[in-house]
N, CA, C and O atoms as a GROMACS GRO file, in nm:
protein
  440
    1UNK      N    1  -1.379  -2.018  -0.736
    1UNK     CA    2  -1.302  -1.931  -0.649
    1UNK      C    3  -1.397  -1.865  -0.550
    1UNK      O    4  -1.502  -1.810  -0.584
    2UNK      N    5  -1.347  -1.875  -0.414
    2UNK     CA    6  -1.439  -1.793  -0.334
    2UNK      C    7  -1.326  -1.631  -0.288
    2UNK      O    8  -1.205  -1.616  -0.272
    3UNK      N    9  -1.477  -1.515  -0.279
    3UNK     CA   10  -1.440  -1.423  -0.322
    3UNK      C   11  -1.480  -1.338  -0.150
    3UNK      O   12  -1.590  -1.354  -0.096
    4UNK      N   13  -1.401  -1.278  -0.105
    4UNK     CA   14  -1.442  -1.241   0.048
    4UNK      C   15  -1.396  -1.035  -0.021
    4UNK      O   16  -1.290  -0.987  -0.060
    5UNK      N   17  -1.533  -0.976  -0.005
    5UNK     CA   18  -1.500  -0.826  -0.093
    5UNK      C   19  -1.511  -0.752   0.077
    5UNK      O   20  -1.561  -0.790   0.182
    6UNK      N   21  -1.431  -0.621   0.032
    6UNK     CA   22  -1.405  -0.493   0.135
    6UNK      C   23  -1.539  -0.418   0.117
    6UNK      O   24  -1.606  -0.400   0.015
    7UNK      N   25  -1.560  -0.378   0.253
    7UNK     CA   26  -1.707  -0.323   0.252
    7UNK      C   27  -1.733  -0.236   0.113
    7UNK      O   28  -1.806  -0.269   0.020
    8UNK      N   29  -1.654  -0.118   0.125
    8UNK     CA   30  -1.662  -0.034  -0.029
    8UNK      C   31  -1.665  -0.094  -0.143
    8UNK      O   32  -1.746  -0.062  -0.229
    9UNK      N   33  -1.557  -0.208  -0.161
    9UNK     CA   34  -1.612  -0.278  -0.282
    9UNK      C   35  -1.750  -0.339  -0.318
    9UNK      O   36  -1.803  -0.329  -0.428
   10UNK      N   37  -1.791  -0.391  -0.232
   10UNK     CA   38  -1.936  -0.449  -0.202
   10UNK      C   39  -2.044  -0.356  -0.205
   10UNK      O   40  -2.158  -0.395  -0.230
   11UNK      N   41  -2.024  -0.266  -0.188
   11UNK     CA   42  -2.045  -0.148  -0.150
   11UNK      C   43  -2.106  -0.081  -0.330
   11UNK      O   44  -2.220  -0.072  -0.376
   12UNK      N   45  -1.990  -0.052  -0.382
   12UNK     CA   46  -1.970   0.041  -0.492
   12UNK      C   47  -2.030  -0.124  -0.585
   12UNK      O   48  -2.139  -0.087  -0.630
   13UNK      N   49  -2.013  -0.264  -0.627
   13UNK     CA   50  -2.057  -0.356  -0.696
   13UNK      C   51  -2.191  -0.367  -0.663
   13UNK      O   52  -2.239  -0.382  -0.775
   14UNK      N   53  -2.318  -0.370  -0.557
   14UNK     CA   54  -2.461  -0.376  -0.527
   14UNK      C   55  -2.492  -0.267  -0.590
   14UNK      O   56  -2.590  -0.282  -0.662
   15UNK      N   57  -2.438  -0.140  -0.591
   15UNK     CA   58  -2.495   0.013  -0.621
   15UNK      C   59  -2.485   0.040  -0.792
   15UNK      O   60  -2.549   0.120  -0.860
   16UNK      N   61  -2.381  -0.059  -0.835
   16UNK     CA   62  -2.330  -0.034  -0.951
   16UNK      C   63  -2.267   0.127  -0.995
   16UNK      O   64  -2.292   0.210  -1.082
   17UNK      N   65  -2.181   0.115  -0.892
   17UNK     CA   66  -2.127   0.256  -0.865
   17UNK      C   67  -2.003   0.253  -0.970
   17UNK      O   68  -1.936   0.150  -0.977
   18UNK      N   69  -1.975   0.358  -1.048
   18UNK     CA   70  -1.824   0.398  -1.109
   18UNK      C   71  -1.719   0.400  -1.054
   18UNK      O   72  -1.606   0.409  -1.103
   19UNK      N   73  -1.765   0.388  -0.905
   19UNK     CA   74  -1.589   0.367  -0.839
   19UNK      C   75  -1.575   0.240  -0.799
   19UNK      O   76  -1.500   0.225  -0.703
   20UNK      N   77  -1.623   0.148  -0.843
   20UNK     CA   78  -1.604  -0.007  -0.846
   20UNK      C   79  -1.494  -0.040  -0.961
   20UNK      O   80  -1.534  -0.028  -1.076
   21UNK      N   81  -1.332  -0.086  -0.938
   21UNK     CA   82  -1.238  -0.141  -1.063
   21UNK      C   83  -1.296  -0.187  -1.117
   21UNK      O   84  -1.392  -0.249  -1.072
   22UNK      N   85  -1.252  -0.173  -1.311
   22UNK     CA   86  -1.261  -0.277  -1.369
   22UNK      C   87  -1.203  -0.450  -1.293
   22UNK      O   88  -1.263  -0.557  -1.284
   23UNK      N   89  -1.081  -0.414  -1.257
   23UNK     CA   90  -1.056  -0.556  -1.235
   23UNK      C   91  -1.129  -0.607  -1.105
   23UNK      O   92  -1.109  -0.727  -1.087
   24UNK      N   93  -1.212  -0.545  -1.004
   24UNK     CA   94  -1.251  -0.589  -0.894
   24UNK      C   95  -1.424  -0.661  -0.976
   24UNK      O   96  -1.447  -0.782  -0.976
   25UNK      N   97  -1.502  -0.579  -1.025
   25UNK     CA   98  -1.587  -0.670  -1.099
   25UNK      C   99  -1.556  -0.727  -1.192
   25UNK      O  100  -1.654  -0.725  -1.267
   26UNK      N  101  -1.489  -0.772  -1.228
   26UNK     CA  102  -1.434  -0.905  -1.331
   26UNK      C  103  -1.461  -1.018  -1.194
   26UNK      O  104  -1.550  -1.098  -1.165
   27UNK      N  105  -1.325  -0.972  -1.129
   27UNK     CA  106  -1.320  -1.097  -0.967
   27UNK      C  107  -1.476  -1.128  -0.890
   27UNK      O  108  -1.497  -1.232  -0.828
   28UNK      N  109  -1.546  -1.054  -0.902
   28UNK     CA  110  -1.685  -1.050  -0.850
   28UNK      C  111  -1.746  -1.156  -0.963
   28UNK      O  112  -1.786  -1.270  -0.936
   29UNK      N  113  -1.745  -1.093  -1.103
   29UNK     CA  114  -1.807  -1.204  -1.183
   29UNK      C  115  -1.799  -1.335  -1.192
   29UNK      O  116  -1.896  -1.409  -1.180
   30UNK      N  117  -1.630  -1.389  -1.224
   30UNK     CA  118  -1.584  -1.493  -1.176
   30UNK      C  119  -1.575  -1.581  -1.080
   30UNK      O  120  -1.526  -1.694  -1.094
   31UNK      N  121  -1.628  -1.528  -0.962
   31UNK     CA  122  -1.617  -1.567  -0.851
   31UNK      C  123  -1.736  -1.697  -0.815
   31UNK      O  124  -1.856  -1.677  -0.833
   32UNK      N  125  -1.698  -1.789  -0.780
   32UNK     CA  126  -1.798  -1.888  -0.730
   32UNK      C  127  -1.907  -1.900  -0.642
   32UNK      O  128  -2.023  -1.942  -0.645
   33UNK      N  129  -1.802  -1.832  -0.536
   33UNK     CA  130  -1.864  -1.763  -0.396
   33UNK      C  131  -1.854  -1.632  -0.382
   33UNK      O  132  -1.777  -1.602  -0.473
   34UNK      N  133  -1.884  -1.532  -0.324
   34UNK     CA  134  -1.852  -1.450  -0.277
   34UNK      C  135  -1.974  -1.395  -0.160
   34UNK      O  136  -2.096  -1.400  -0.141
   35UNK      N  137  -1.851  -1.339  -0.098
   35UNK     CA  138  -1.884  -1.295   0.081
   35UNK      C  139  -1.843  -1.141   0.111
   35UNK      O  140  -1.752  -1.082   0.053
   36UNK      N  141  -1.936  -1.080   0.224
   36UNK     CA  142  -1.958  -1.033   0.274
   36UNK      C  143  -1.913  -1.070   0.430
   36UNK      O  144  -1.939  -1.178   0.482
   37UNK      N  145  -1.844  -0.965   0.492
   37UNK     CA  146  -1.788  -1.019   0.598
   37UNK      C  147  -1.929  -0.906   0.720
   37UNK      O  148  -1.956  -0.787   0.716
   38UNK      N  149  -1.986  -1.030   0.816
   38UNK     CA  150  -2.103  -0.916   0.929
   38UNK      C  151  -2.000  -0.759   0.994
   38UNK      O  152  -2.059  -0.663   1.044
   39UNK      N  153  -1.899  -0.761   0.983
   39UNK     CA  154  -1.798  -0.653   1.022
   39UNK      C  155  -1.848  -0.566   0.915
   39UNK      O  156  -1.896  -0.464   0.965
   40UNK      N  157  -1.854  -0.566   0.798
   40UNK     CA  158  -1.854  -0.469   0.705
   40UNK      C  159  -2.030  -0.390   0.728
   40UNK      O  160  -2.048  -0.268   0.725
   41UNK      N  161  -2.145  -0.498   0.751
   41UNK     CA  162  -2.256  -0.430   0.794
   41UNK      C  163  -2.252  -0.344   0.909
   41UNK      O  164  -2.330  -0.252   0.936
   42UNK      N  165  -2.149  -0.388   0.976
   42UNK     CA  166  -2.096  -0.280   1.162
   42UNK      C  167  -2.092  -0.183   1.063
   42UNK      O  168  -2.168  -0.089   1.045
   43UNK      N  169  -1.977  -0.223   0.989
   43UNK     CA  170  -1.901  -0.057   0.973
   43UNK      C  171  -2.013   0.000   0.905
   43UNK      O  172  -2.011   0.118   0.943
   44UNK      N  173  -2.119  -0.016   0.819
   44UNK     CA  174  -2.162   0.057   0.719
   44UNK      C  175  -2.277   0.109   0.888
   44UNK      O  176  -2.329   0.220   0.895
   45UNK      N  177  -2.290   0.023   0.979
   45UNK     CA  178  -2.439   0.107   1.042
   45UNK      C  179  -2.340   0.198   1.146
   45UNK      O  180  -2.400   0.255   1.237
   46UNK      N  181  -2.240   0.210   1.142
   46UNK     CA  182  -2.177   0.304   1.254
   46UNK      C  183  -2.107   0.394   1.186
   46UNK      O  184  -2.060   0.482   1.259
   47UNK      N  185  -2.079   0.405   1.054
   47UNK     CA  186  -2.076   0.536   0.954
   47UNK      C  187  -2.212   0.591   0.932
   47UNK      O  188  -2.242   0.706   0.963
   48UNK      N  189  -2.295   0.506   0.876
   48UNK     CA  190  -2.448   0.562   0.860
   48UNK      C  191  -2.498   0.653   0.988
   48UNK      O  192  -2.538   0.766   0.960
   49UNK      N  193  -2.498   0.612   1.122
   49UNK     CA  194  -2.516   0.679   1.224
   49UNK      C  195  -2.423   0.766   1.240
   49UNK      O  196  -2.445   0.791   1.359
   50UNK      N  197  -2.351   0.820   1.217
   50UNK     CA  198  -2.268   0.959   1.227
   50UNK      C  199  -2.302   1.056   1.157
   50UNK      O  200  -2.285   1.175   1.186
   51UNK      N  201  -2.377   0.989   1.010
   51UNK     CA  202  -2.445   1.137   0.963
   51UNK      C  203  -2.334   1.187   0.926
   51UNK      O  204  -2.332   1.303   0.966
   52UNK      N  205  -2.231   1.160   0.866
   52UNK     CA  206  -2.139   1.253   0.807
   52UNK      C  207  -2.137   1.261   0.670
   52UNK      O  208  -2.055   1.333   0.613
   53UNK      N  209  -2.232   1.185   0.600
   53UNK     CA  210  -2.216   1.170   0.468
   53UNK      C  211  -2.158   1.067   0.373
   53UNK      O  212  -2.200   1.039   0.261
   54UNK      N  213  -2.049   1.014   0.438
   54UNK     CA  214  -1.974   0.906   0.314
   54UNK      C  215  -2.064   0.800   0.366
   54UNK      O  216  -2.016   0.686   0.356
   55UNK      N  217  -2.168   0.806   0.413
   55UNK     CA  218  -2.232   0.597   0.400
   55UNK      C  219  -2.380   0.661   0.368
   55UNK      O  220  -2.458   0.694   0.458
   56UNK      N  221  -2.408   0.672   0.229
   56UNK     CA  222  -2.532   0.712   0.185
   56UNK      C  223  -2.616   0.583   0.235
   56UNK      O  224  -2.734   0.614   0.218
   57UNK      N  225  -2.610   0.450   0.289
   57UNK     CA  226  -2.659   0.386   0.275
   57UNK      C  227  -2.670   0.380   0.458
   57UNK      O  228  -2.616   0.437   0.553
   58UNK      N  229  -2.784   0.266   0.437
   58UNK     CA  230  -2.790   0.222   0.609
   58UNK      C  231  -2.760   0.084   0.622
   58UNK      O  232  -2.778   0.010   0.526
   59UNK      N  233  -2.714   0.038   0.734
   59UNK     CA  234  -2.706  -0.133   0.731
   59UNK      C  235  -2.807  -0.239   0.687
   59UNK      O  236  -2.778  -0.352   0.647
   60UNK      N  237  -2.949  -0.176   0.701
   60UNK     CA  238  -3.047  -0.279   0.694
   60UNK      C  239  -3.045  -0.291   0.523
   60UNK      O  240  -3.035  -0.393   0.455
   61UNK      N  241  -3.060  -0.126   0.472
   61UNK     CA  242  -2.999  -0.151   0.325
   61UNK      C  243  -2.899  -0.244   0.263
   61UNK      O  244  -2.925  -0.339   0.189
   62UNK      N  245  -2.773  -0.202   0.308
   62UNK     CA  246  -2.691  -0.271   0.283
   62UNK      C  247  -2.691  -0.393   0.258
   62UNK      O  248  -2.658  -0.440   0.150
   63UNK      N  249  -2.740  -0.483   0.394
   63UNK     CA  250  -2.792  -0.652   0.406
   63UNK      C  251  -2.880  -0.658   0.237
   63UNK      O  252  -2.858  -0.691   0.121
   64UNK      N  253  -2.984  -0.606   0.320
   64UNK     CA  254  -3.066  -0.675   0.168
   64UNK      C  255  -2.979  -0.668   0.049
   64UNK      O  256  -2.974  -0.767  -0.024
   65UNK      N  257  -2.896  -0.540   0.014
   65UNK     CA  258  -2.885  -0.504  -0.131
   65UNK      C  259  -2.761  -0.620  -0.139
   65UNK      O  260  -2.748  -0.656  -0.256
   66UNK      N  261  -2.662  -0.694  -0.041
   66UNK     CA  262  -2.580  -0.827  -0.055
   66UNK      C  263  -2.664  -0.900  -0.024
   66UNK      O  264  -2.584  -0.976   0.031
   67UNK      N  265  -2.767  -0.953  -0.007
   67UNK     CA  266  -2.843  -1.088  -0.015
   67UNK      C  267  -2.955  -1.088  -0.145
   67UNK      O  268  -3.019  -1.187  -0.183
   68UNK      N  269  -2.959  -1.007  -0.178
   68UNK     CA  270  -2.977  -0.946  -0.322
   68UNK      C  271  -2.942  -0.986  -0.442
   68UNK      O  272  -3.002  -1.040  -0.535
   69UNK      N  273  -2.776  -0.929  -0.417
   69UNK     CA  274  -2.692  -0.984  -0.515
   69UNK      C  275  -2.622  -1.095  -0.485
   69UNK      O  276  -2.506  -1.089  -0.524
   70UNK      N  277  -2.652  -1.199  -0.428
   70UNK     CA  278  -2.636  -1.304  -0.381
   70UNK      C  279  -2.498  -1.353  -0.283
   70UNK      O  280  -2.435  -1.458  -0.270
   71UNK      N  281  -2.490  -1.211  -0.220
   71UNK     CA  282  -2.312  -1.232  -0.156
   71UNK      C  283  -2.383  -1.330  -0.014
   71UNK      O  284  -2.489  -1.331   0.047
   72UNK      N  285  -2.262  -1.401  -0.010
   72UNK     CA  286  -2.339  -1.496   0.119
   72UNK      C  287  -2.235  -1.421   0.246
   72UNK      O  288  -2.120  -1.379   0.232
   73UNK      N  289  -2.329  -1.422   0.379
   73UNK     CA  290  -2.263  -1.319   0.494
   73UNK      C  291  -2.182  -1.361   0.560
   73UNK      O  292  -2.245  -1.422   0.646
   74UNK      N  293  -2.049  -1.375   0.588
   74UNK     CA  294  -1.934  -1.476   0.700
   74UNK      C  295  -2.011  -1.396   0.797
   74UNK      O  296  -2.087  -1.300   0.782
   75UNK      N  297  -1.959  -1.484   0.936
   75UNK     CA  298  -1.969  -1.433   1.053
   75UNK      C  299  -1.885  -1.387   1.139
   75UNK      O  300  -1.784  -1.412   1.072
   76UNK      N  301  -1.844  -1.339   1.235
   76UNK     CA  302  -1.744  -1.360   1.313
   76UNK      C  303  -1.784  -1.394   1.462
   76UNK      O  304  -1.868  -1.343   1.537
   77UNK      N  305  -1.689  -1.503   1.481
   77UNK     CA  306  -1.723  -1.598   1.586
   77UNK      C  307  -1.607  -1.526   1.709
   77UNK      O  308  -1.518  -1.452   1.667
   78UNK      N  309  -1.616  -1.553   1.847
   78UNK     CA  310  -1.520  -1.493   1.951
   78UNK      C  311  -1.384  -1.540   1.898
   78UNK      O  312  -1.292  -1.458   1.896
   79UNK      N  313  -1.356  -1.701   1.840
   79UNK     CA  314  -1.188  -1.742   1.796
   79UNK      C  315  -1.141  -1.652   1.737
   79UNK      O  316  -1.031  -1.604   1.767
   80UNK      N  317  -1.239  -1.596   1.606
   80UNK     CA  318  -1.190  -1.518   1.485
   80UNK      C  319  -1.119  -1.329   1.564
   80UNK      O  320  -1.026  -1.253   1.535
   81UNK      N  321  -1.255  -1.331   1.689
   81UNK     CA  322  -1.182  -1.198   1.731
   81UNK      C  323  -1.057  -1.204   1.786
   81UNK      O  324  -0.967  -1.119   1.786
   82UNK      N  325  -1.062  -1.323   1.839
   82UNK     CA  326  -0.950  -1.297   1.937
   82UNK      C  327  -0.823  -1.315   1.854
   82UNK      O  328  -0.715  -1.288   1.907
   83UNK      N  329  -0.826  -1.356   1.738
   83UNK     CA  330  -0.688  -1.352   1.669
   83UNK      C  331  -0.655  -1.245   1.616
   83UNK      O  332  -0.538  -1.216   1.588
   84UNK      N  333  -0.772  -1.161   1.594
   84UNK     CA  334  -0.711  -1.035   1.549
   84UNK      C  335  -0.560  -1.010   1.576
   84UNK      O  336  -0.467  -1.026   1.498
   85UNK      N  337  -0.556  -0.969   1.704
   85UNK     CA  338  -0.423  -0.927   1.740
   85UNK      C  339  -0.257  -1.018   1.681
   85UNK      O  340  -0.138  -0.997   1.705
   86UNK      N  341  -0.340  -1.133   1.587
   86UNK     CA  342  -0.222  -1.207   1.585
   86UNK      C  343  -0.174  -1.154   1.467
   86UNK      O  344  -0.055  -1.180   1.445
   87UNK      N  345  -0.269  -1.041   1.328
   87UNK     CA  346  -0.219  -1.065   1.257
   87UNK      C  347  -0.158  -0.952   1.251
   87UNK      O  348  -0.177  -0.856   1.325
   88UNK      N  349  -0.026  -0.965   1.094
   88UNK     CA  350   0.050  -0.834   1.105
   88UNK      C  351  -0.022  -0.705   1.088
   88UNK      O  352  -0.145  -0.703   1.082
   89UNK      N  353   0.051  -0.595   1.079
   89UNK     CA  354  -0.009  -0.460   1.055
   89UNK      C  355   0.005  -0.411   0.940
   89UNK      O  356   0.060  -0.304   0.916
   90UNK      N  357  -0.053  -0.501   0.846
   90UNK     CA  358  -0.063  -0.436   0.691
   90UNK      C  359  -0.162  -0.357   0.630
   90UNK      O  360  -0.150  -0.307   0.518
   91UNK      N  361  -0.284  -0.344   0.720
   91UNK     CA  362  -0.365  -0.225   0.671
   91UNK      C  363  -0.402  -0.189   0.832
   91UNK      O  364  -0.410  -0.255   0.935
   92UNK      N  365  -0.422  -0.025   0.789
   92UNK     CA  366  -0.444   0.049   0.915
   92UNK      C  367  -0.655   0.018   0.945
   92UNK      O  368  -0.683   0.006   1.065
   93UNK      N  369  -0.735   0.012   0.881
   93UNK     CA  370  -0.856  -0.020   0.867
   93UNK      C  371  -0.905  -0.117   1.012
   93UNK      O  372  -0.845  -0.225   1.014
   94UNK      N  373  -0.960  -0.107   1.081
   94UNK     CA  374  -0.969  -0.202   1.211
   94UNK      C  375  -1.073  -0.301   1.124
   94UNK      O  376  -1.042  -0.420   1.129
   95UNK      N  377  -1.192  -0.269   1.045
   95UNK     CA  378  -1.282  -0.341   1.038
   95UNK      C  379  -1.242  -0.417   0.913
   95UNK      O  380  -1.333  -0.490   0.874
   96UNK      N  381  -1.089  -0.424   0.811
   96UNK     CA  382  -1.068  -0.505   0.739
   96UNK      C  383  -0.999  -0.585   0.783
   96UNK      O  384  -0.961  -0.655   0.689
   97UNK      N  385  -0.930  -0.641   0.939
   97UNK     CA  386  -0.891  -0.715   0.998
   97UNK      C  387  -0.984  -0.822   1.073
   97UNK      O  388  -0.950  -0.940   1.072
   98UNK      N  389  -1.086  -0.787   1.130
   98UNK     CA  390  -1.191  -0.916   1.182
   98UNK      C  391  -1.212  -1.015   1.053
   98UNK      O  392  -1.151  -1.122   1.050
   99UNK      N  393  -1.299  -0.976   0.948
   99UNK     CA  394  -1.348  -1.083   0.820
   99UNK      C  395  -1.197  -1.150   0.768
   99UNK      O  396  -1.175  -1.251   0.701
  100UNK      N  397  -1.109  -1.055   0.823
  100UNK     CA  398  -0.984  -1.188   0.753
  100UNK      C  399  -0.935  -1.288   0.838
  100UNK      O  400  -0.867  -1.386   0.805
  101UNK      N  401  -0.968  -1.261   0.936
  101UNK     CA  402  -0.938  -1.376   1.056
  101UNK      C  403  -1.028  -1.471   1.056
  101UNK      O  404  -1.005  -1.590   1.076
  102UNK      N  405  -1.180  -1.399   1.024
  102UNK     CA  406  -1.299  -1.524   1.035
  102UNK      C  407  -1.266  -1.602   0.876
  102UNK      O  408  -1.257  -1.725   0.873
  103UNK      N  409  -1.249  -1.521   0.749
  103UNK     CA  410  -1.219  -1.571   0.655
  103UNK      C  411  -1.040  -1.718   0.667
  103UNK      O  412  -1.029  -1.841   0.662
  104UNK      N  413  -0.979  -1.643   0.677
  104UNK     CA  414  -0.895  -1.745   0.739
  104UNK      C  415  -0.889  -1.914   0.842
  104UNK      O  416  -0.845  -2.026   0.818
  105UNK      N  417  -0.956  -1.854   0.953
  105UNK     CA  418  -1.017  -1.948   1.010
  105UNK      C  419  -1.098  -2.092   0.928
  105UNK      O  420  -1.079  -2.214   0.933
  106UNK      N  421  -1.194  -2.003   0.856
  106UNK     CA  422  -1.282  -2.086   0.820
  106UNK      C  423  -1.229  -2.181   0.700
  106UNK      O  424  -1.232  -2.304   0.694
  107UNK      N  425  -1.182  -2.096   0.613
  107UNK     CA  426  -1.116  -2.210   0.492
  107UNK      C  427  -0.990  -2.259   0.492
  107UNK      O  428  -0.955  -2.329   0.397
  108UNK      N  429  -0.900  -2.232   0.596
  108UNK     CA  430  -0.756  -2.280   0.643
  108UNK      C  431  -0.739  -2.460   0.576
  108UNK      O  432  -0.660  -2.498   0.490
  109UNK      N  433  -0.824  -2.527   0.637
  109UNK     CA  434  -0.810  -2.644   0.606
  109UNK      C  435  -0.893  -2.719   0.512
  109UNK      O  436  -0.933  -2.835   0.504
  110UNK      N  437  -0.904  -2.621   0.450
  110UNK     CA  438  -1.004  -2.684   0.275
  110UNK      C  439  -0.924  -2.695   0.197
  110UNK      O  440  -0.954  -2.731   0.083
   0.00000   0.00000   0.00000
């Protein structure tokens, strides 16, 4: 099974944080693949630069601590942005909409 995690999850599973689900590291364990979407390193270095506190971490951190734990990084390519807009409005999050379009994209026809 390939496993595409939300920055915080990825996030809270590298840190071995308590606010990681039981059932989200089970899916992490099981998982064949699992990814890291380059959107989620945006978001973590443009929270980190605000200095407000909720991103104890910095992006360059971040990278290493998922190539670390062996999450492999999607990319997002211009196709993947530009569909954004195609998909519905089921989460308000801007940066959990790019990695599902590049995620989509990419394994559609596997």
């Amino acid at each position: 099974m390939r496993l595409l995690l939300d920055t915080h999850i990825a996030l809270w599973a590298v840190t071995g944080s308590p606010l990681l689900p039981r059932q989200a590291q089970m899916a992490i364990l099981a998982a064949d693949e699992v990814f890291v979407s380059v959107a989620s390193l945006w978001e973590v270095a443009i929270k980190h630069a605000l200095g407000r506190g909720d991103m104890p971490v910095s992006s360059p951190q971040a990278m290493l601590a998922f190539i670390d734990a062996g999450y492999r990084v999607l990319d997002i390519k211009p196709a993947h942005a530009v569909r954004v807009e195609t998909l519905p409005p089921l989460h308000g999050d801007p940066f959990a909409r790019s990695p599902a379009c590049s995620w989509r994209r990419r394994w559609k026809n596997r």
